[in-house]
Backbone bond lengths (Angstrom), bond angles and torsions (degrees), N, CA, C in turn:
res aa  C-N    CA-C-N  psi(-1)  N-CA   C-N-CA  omega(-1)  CA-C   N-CA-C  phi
1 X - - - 1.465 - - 1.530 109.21 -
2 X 1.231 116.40 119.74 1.500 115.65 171.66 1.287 117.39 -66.29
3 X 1.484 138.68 144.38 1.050 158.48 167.78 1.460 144.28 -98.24
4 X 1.293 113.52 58.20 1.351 122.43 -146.56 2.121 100.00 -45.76
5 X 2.020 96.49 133.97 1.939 88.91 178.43 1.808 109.87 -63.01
6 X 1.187 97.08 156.48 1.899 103.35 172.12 1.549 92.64 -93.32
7 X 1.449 95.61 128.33 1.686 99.70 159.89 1.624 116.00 -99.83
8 X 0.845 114.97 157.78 1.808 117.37 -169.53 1.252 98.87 -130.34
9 X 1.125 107.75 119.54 1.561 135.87 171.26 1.858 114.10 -44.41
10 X 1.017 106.41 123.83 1.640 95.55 -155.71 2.038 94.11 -83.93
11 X 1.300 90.09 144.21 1.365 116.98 -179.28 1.676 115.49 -84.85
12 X 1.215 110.44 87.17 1.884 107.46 -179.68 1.206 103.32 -81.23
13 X 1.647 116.16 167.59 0.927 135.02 -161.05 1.523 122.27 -155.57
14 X 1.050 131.52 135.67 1.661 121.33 159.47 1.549 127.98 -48.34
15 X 1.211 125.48 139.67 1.782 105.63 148.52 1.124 140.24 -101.77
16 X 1.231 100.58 157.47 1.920 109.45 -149.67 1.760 93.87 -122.91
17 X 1.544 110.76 155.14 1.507 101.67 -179.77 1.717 105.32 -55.94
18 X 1.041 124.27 -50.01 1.413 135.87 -174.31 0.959 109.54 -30.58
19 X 1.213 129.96 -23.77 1.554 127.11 -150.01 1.661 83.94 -112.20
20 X 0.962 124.44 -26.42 1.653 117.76 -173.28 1.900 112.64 -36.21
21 X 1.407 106.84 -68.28 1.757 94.17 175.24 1.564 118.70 -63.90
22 X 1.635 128.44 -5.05 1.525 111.87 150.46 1.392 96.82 -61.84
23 X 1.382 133.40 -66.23 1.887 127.72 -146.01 1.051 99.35 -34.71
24 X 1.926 113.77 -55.41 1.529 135.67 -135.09 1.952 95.70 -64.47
25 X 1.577 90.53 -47.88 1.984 100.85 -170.43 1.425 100.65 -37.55
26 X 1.893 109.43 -44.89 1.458 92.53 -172.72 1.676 124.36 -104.25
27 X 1.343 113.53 23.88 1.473 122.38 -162.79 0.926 92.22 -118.40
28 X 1.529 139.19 -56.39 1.450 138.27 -149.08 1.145 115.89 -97.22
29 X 1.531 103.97 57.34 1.911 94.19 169.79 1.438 101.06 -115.37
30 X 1.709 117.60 -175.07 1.378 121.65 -161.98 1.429 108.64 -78.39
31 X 1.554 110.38 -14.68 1.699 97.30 -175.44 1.388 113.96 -97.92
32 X 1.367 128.97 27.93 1.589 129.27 -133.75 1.952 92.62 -150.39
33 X 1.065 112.72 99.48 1.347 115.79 -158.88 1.613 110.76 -145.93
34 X 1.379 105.64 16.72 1.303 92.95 171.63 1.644 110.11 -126.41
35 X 1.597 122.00 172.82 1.305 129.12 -156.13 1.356 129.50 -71.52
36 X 1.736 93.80 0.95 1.941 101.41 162.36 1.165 110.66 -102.92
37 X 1.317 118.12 5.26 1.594 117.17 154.96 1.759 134.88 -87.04
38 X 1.704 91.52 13.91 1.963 111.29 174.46 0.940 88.41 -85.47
39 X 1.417 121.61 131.57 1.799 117.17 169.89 2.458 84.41 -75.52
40 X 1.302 99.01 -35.40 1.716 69.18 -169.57 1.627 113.53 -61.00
41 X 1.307 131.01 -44.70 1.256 115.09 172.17 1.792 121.50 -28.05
42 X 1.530 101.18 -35.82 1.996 92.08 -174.14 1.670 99.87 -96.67
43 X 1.102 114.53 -7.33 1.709 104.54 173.87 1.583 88.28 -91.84
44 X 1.147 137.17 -71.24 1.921 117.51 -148.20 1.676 97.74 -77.49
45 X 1.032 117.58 17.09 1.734 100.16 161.16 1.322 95.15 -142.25
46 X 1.274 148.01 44.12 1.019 137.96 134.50 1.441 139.07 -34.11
47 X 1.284 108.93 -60.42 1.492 124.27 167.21 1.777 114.62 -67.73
48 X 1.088 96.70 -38.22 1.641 90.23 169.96 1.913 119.65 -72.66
49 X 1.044 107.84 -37.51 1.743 109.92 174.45 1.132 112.65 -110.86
50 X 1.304 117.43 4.39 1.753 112.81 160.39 1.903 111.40 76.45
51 X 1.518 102.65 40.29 1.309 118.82 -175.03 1.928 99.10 -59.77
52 X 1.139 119.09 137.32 1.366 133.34 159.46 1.310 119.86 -129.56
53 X 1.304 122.57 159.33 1.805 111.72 167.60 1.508 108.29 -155.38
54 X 1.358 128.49 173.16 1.084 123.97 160.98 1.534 105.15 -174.20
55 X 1.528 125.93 147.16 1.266 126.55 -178.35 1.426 119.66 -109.11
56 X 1.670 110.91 125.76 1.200 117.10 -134.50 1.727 89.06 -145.47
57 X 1.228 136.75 106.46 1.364 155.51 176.93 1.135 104.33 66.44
58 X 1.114 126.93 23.19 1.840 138.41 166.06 1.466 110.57 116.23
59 X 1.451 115.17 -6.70 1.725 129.31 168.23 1.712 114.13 -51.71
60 X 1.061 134.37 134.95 1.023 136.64 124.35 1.788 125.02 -60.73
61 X 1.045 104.72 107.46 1.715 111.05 -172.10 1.256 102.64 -108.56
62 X 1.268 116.90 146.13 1.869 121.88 -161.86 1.619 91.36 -146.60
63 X 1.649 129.66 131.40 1.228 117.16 175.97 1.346 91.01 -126.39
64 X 1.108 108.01 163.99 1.568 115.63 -165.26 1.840 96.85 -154.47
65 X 1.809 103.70 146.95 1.282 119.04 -165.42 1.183 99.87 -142.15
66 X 2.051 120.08 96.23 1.650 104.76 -170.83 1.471 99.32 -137.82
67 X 1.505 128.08 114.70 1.404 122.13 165.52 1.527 81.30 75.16
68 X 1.420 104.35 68.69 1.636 119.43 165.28 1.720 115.06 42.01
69 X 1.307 126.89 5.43 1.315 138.40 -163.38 1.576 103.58 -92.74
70 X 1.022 128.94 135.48 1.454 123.92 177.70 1.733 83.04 -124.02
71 X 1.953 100.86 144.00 1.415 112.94 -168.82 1.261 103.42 177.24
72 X 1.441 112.91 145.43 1.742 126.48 173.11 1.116 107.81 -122.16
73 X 1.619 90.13 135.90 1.862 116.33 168.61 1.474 102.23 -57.92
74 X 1.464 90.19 161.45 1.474 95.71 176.94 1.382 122.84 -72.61
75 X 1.600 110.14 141.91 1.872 100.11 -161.82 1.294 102.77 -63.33
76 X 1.789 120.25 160.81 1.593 122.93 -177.99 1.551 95.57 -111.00
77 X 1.142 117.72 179.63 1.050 104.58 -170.00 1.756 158.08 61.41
78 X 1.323 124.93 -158.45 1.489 113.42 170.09 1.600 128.01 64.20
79 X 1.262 125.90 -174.39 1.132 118.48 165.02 1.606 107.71 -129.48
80 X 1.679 104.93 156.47 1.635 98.50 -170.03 1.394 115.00 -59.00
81 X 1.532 118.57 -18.35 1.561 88.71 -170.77 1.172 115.37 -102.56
82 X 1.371 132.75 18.98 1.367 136.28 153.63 1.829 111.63 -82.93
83 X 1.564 122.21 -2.59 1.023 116.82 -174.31 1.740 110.11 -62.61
84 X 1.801 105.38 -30.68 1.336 89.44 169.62 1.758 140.88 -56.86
85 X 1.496 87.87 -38.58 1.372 101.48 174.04 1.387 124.47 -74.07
86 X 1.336 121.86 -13.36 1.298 135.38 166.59 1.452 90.70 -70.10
87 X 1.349 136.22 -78.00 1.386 134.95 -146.07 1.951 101.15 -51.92
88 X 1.276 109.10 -62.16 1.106 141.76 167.68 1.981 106.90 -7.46
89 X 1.799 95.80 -54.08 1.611 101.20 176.21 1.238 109.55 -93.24
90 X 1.619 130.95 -16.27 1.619 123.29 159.06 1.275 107.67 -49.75
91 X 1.253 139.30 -59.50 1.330 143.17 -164.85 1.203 112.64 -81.30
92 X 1.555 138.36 -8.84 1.288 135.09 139.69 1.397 116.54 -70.80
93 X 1.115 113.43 -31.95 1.993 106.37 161.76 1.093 101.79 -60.60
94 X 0.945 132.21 -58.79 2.022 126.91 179.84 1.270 115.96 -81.01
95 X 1.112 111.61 35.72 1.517 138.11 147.88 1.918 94.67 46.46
96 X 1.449 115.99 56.25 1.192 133.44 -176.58 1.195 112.78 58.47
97 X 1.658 138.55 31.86 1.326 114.63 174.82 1.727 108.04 -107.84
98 X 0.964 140.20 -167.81 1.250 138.27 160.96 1.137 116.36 -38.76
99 X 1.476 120.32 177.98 1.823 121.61 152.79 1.365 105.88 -165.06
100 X 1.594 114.72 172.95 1.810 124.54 174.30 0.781 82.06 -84.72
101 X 1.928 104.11 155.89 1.445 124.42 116.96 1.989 105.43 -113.44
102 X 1.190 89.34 151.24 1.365 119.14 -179.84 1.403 120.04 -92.12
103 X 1.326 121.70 178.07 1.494 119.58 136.62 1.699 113.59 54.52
104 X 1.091 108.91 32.20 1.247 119.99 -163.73 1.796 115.78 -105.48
105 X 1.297 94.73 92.31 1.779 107.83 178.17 1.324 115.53 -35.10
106 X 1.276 123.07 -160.45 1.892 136.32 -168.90 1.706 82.04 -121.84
107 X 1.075 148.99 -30.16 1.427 149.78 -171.05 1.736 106.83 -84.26
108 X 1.441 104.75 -38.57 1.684 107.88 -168.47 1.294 105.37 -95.71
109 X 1.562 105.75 -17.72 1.524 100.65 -173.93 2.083 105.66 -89.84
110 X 1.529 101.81 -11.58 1.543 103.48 174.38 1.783 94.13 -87.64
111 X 1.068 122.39 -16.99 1.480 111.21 -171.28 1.687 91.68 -91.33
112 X 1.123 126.41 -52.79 1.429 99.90 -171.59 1.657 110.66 -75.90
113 X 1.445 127.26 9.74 1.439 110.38 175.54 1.291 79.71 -87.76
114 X 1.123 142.80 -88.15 1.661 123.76 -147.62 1.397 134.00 -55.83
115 X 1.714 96.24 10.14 1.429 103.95 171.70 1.388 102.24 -100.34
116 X 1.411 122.30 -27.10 1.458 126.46 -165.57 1.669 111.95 -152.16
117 X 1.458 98.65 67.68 1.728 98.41 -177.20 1.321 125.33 -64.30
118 X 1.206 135.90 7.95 1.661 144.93 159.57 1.330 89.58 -86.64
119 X 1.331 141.18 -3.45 2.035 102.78 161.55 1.306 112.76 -118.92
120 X 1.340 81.52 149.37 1.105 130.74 -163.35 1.966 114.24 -80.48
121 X 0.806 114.56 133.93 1.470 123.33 -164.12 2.067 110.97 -105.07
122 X 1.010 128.79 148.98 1.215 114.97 164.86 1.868 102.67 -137.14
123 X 1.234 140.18 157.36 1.360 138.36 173.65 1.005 114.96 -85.98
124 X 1.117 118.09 129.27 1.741 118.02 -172.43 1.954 109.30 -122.14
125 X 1.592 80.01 80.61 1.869 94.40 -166.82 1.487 102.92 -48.58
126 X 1.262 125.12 -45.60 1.652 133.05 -167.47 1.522 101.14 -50.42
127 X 1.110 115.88 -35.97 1.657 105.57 -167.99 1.259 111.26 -113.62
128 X 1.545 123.17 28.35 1.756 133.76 -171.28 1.789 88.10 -80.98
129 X 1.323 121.95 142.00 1.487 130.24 -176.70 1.662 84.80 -99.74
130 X 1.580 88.00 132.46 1.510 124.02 153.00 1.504 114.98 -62.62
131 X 1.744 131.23 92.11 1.580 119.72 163.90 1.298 119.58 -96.96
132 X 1.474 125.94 149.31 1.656 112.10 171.38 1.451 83.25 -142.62
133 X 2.073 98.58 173.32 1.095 99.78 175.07 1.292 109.44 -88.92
134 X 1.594 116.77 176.51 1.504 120.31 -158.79 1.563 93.63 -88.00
135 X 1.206 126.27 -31.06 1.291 135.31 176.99 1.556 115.66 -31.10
136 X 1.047 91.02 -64.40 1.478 126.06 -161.11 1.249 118.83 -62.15
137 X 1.288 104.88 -32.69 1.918 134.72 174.73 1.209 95.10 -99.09
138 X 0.873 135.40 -26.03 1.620 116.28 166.80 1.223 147.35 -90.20
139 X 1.524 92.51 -2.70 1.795 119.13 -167.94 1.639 101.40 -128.05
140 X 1.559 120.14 -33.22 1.681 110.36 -158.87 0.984 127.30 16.85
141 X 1.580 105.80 58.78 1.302 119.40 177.87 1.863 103.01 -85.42
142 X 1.619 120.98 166.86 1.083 98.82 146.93 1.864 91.93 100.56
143 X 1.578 113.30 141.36 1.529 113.73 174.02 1.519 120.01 -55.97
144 X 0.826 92.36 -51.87 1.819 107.67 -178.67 1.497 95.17 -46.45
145 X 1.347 155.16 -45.51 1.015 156.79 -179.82 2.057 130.85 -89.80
146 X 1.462 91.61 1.77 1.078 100.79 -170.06 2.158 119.32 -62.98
147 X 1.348 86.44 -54.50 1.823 89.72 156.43 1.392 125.02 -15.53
148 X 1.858 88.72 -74.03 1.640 100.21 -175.73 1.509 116.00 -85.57
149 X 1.610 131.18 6.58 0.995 117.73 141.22 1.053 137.05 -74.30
150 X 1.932 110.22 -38.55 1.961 115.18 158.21 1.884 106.54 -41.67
151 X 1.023 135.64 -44.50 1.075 145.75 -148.70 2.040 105.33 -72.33
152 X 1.794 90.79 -47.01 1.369 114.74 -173.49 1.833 95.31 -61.24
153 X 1.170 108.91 -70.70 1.453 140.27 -160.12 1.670 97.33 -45.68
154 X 1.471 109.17 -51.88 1.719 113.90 -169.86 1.710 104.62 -79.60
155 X 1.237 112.82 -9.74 1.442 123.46 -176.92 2.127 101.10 -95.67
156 X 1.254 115.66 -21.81 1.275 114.91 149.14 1.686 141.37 -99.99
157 X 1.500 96.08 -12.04 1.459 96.46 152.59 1.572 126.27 -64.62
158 X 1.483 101.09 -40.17 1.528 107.10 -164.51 2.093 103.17 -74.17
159 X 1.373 90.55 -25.19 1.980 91.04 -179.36 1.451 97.17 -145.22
160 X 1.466 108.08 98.51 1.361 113.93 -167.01 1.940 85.96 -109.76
161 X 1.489 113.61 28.62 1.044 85.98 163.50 2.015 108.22 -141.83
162 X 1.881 93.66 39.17 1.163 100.49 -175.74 1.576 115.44 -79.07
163 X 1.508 94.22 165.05 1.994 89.77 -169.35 1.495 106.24 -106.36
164 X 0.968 128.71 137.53 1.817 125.56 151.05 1.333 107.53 -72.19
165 X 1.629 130.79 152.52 1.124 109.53 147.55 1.798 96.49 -172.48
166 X 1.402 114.76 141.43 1.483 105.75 -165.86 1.048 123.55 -66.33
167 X 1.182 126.66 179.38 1.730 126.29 -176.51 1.672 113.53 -81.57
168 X 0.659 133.37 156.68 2.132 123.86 -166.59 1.615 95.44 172.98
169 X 1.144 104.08 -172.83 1.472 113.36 -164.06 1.584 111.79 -78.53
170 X 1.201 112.60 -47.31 1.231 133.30 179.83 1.950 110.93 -51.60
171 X 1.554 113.68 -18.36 1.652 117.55 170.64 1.649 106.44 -117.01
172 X 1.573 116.61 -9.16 1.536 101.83 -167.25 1.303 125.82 -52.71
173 X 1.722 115.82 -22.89 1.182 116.30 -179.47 1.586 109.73 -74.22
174 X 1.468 131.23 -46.12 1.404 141.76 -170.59 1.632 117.69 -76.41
175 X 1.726 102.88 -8.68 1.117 99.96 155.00 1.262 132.31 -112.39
176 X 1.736 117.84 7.13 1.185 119.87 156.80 1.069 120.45 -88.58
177 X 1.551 110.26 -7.98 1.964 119.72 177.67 1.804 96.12 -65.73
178 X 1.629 112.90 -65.53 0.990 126.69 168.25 1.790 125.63 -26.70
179 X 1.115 113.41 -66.61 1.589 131.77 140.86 1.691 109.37 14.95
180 X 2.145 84.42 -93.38 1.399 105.21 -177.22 1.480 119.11 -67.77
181 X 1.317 116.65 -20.23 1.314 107.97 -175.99 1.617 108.83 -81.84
182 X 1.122 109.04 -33.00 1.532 115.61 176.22 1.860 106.29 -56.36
183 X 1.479 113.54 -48.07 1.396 123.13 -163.90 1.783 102.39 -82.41
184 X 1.132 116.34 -7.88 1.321 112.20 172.89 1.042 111.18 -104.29
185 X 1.349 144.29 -39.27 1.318 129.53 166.47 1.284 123.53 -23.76
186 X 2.193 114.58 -57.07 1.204 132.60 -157.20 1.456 86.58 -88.36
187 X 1.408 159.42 -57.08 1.536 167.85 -116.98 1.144 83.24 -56.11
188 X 1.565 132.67 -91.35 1.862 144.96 -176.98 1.690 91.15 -5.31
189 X 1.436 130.91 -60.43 1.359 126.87 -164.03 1.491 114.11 -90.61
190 X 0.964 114.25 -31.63 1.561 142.62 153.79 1.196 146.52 -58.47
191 X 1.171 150.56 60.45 1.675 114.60 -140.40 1.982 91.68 -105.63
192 X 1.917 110.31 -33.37 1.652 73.95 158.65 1.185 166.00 -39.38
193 X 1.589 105.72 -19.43 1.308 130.83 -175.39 1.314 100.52 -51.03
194 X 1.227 136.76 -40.82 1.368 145.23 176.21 1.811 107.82 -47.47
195 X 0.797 113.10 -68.50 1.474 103.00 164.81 1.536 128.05 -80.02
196 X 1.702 115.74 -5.24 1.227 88.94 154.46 1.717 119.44 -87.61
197 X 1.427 114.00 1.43 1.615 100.40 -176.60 2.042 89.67 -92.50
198 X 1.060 136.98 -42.42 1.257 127.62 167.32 1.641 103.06 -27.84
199 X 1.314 109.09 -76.02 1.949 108.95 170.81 1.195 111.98 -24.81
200 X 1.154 113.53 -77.27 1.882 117.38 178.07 1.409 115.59 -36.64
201 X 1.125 124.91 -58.84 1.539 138.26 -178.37 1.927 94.14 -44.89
202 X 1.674 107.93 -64.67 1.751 115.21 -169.50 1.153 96.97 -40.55
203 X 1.177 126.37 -63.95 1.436 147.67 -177.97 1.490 124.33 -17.82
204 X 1.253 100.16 -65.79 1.501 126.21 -169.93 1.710 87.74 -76.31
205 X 1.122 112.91 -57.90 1.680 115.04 -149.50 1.497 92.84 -64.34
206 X 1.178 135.20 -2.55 1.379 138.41 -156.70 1.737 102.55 -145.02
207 X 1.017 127.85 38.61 1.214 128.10 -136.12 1.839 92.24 -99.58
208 X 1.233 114.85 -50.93 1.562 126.73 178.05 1.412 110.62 -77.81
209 X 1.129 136.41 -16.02 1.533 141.48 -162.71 1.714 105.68 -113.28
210 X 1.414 101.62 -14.97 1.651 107.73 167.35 1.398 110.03 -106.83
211 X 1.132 127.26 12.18 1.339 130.33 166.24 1.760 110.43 63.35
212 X 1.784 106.58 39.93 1.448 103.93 -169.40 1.385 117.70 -85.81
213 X 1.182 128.97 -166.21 1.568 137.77 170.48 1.242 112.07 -154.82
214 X 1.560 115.65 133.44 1.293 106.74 169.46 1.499 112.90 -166.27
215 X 1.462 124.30 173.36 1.288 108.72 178.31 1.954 111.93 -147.65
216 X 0.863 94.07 173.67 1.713 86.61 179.24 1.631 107.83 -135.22
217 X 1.379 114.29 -169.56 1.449 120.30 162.60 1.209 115.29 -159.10
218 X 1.608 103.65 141.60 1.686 112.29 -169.27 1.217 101.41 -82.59
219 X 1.153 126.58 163.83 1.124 148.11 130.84 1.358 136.61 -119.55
220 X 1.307 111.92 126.98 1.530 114.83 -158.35 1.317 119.13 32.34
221 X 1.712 110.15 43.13 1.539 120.51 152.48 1.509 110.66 103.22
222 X 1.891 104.59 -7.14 1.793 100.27 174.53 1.953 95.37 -147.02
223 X 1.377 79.53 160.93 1.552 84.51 -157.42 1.258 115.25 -95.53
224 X 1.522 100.04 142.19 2.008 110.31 -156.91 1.617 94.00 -106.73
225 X 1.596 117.18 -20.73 1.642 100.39 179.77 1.530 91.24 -151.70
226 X 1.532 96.45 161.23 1.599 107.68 175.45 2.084 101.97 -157.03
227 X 1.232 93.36 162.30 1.611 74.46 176.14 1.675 87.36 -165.21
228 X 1.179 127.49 158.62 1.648 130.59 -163.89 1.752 94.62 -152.68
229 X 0.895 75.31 147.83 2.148 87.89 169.12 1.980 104.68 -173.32
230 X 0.863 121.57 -179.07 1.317 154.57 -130.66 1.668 115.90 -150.60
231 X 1.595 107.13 113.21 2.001 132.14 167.49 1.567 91.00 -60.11
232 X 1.315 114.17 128.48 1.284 118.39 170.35 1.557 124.40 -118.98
233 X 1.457 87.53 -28.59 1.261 109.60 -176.91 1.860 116.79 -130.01
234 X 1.512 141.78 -159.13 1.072 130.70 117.52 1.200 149.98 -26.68
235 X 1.544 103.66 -44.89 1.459 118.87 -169.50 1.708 114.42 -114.42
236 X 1.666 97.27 -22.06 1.452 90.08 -160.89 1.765 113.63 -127.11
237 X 0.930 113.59 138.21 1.580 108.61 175.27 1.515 115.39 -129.33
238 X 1.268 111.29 147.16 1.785 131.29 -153.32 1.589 78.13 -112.90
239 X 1.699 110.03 130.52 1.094 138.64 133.94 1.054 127.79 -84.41
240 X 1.731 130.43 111.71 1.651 135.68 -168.24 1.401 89.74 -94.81
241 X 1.165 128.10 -38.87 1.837 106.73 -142.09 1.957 98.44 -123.99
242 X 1.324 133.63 140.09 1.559 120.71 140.27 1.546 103.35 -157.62
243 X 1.260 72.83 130.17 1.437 91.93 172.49 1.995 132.59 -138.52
244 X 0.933 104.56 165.50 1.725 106.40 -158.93 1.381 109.26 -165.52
245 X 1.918 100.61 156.84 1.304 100.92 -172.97 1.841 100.64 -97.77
246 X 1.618 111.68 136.61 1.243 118.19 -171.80 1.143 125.18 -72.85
247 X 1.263 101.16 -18.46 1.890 105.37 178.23 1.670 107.17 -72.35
248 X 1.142 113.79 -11.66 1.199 116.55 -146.50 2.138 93.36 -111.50
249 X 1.647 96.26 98.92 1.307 108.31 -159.41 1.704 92.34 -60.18
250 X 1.843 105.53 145.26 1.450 109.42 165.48 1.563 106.61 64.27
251 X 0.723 141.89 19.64 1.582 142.63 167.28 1.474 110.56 -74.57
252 X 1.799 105.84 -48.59 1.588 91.83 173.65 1.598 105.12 -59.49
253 X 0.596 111.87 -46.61 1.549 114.93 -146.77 1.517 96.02 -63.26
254 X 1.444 119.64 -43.13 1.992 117.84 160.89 1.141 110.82 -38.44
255 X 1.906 108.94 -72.15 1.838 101.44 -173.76 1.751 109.84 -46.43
256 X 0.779 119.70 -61.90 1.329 129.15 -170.41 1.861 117.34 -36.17
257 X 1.400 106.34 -36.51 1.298 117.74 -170.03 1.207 114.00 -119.19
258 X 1.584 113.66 -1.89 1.393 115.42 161.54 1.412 121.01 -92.18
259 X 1.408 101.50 -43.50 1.843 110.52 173.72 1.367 99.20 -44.32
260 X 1.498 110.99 -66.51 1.746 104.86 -161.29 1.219 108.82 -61.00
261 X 1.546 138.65 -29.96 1.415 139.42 -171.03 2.132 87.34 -77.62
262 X 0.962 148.15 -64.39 1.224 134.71 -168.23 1.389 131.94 -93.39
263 X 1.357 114.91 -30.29 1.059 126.85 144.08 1.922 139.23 -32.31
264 X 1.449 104.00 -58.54 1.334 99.76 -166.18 1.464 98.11 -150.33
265 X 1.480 119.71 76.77 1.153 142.23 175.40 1.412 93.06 -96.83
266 X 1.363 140.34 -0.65 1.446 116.58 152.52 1.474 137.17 -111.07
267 X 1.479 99.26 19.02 1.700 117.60 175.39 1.702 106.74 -98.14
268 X 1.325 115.82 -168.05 1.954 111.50 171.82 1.471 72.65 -137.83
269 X 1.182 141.71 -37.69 1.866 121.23 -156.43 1.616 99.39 -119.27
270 X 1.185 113.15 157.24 1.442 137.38 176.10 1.343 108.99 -152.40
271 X 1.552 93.91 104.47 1.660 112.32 -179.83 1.982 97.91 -100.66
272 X 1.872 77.76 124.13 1.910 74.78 177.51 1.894 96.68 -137.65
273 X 1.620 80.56 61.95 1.807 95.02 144.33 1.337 112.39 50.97
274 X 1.219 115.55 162.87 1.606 131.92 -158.29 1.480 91.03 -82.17
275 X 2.148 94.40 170.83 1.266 105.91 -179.24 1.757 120.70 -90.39
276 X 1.379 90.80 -26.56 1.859 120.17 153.95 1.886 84.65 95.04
277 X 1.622 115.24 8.64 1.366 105.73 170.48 1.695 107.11 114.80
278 X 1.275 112.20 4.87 1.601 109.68 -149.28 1.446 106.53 -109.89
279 X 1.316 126.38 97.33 1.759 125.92 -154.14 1.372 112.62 -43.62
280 X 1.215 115.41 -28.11 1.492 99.87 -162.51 1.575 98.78 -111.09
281 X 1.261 135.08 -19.88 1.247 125.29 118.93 2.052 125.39 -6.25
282 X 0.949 98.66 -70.76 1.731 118.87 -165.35 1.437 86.72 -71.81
283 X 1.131 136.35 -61.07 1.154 138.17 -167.57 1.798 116.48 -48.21
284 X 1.651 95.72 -46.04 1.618 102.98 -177.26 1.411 118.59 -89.01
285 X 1.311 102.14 0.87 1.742 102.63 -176.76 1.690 87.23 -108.82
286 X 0.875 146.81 13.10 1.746 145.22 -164.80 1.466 77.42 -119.98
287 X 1.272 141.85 -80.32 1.218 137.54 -159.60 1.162 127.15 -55.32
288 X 1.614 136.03 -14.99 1.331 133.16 114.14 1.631 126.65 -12.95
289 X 1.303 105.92 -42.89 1.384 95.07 -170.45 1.852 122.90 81.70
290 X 1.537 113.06 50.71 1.653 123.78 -176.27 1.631 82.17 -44.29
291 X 1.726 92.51 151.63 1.586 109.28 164.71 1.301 112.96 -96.68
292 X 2.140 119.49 -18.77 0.990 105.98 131.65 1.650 120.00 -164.35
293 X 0.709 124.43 -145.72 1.597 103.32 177.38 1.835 112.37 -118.42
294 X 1.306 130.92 148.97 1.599 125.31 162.19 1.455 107.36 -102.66
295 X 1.605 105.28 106.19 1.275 134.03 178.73 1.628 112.08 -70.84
296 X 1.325 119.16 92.25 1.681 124.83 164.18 1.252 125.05 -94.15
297 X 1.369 117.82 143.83 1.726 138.46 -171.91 1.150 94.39 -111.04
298 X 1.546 108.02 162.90 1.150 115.57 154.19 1.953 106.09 -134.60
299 X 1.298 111.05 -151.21 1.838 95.23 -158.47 1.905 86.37 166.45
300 X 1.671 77.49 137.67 1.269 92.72 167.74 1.814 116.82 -116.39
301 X 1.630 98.94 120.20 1.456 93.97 178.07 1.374 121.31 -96.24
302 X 1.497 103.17 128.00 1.927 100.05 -174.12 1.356 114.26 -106.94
């Protein structure tokens, strides 16, 4: 007698810090290096993109809600040949119609063609992660770097008596003051900014319990930039946040080359996230010089 399988309607959920060493089991391995593998990226924007998840035949399932779009990352975890049956209960949550996937690596996108060779893939350049080595950002040694070392150098002549110093309890408030004042200026042109200073705020308030890092620099005794990111792996750590005051010549180019020089002398890569499409964005993360890029698809499954 045949037995038709029961599919079970998948159960979403919020995330809670607790849940952080489940994310990590399935994010933090050595081949897994790009910026939907920070469990903090899916906790401090949760509420803003409508992050859900739930683990469902050994999958990590992540749903995501951005610019009215409802869509899932690519599953982590599992083994391929349950991927059918995984897909199988996405599309009974969407009550049989199609759906996205997102966020989709060069590894997940060869694992779901041989699970499902009718889909179809498209490149989704806007959200390819920026990696470099940590070296490299920490030293600008070398021609290729010469700019942003003039840049560094004239930004310590002019305040040769500016401070580094990491982010800890004793600044969390002055750098979320900092934060908002930076994110309100731009908001009028911006209106995400609103949830990215909400992010910043999660961030900070959670700052030891997300396992973050970060650092800032004073100037004349209060701080004009700070920027924090997240060990994801062995090798690699995701920078979410930097920010700085613009008048203030060569400052990026300090945060930038001071964090990585004190900060994360025990990683080789520092992935600091896509350009999300935004030219002058694309422009300033290219001029670094990535050592190389994490190329994501996205795909429609019918």
């Amino acid at each position: 007698m045949y037995i038709k399988e029961v599919l079970f309607i998948l159960e979403l959920k919020k995330i809670t810090l607790a849940d952080r060493p489940l994310f990590e089991s399935y994010l933090s391995r050595p081949d897994q290096r790009g910026s939907e593998c920070a469990f903090t990226n899916l906790f401090v924007w949760q509420d803003c993109y409508g992050i859900y998840w739930t683990v469902v035949h050994d999958f990590l399932v992540i749903k995501v809600k951005r610019n009215e779009v409802d869509f899932f990352l690519q599953p982590f975890g599992g083994k391929d040949e349950d991927l059918p049956k995984l897909f199988a209960e996405i599309k009974e949550y969407h009550e049989g119609k199609p759906f996205e996937i997102h966020g989709i690596y060069d590894d997940g996108k060869e694992r779901l063609a041989k699970a499902f060779p009718e889909m179809e893939f498209i490149e989704d350049r806007d959200n390819w992660d920026y990696v470099y080595l940590r070296e490299k950002l920490a030293s600008l040694s070398g021609r290729k770097y010469h700019g942003k070392k003039n840049h560094y150098n004239a930004f310590k002549k002019e305040y040769p008596d500016y401070v580094y110093e990491p982010i800890g309890p004793d600044n969390y408030e002055e750098c979320k003051a900092f934060g908002d004042e930076w994110c309100e200026k731009r908001v009028g042109e911006d209106e995400s900014l609103r949830c990215e200073q909400c992010a910043i705020h999660e961030a900070i308030d959670n700052f030891e319990a997300l396992g973050l890092r970060g650092g800032t620099i004073r100037v004349n005794g209060k701080i004009e930039a700070f920027s924090f990111g997240k060990k994801i792996n062995d090798d690699t750590a995701v920078l979410h946040v930097e920010k700085a005051n613009p008048d203030i010549r060569g400052i990026y180019a300090a945060i930038n080359k001071e964090f990585a020089e004190h900060a994360w002398g025990d990683v080789v890569y520092l992935n600091r996230e896509e350009d999300m499409g935004h030219e002058g964005l694309r422009t300033a993360k290219e001029s670094y010089h990535p050592e190389f890029m994490i190329k994501k698809y996205s795909s429609v499954f019918k």
